[in-house]
C-alpha positions in Angstrom: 4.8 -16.4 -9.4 6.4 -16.1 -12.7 10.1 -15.9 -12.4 10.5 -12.4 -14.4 7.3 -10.6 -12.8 7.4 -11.8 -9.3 8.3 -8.3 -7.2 4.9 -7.1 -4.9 5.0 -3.1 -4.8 3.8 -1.5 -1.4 2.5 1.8 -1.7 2.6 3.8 1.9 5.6 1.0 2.4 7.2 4.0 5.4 3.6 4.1 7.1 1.9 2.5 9.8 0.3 -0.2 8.1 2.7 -0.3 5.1 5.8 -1.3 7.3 4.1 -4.3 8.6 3.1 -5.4 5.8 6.4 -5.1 4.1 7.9 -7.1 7.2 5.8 -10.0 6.9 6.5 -10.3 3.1 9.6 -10.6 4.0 9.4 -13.2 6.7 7.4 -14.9 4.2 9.8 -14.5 1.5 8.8 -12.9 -0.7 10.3 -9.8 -2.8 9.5 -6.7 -2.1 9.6 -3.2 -4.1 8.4 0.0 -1.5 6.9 2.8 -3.4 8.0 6.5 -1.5 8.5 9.8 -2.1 11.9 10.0 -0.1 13.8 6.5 -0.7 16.8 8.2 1.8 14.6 8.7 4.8 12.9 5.2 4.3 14.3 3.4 7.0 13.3 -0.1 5.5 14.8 -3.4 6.6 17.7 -4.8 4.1 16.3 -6.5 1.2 13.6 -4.2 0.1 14.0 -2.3 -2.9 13.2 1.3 -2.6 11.2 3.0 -5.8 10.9 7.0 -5.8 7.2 8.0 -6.5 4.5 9.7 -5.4 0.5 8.7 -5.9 -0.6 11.7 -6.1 1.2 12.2 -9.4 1.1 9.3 -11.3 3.5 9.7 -13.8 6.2 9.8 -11.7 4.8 5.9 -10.9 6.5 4.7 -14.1 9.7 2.9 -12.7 8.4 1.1 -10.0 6.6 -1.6 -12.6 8.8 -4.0 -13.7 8.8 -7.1 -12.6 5.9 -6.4 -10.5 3.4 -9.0 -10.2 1.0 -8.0 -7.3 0.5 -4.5 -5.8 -0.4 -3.6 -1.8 -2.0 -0.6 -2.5 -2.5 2.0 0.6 -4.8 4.7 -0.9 -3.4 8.0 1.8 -5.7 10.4 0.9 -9.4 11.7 2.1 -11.2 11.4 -1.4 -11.3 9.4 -4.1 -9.9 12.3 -6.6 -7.2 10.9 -8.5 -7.5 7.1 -7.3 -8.8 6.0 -11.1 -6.1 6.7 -12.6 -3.4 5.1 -10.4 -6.2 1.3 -10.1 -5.7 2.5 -14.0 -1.8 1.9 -14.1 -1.7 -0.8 -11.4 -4.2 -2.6 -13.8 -2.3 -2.1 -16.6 1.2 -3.5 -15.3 0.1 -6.4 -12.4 -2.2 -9.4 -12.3 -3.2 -8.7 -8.6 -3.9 -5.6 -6.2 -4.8 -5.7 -2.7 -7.0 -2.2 -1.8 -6.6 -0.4 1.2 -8.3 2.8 1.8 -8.3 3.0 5.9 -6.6 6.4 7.0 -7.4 4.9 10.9 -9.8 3.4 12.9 -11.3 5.5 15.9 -11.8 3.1 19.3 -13.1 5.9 21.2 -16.8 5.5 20.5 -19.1 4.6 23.2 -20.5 0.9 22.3 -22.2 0.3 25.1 -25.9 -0.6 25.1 -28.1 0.7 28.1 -31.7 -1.0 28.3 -34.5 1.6 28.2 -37.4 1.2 29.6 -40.2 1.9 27.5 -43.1 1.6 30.5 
């Protein structure tokens, strides 16, 4: 990573998925810049950076750019209205982007197969 531009931002860095990831970044190393609407109620482990924003308005996604290289970005919403123009500004400031867009996964479906007999 380049010295100057070597930050990853973590959208949904105070959700389910976000915190993990943000804590093995760390493990790993690496810097890390959370993206959230309410820095004080964060709760994040020391080191992380905290950057007020919110994705659903985008220009309030201005600070949290520099010296970001890569972005994690947790898309929290039920459509895609909106998400073009945020890929626009990640585009625009970082080399690399990793796309999330699972609100959750449902393991109460019945996978069983029962043979039928077609006699």
């Amino acid at each position: 990573m380049n010295a100057d531009k070597d930050k990853i931002l973590i959208t949904g860095a105070t959700g389910n998925v976000g915190r993990h990831v943000v804590a093995q970044l760390l493990r790993a190393g690496a810097r890390v810049r959370a993206l959230t609407r309410n820095p004080d109620s964060a709760r994040l482990p020391g080191g992380v950076e905290l950057a007020r924003g919110d994705l659903s308005i985008p220009e309030t996604l201005d600070v949290c750019w520099n010296g970001v290289e890569a972005v994690f970005l947790i898309w929290p919403f039920f459509t895609a209205e909106g998400a073009k123009s945020v890929v626009d500004l990640v585009t625009k400031h970082c080399r690399r982007i990793v796309f999330l867009s699972a609100l959750t996964v449902r393991d109460d479906s019945d996978l069983s197969f029962t043979p039928t007999s077609n006699a």
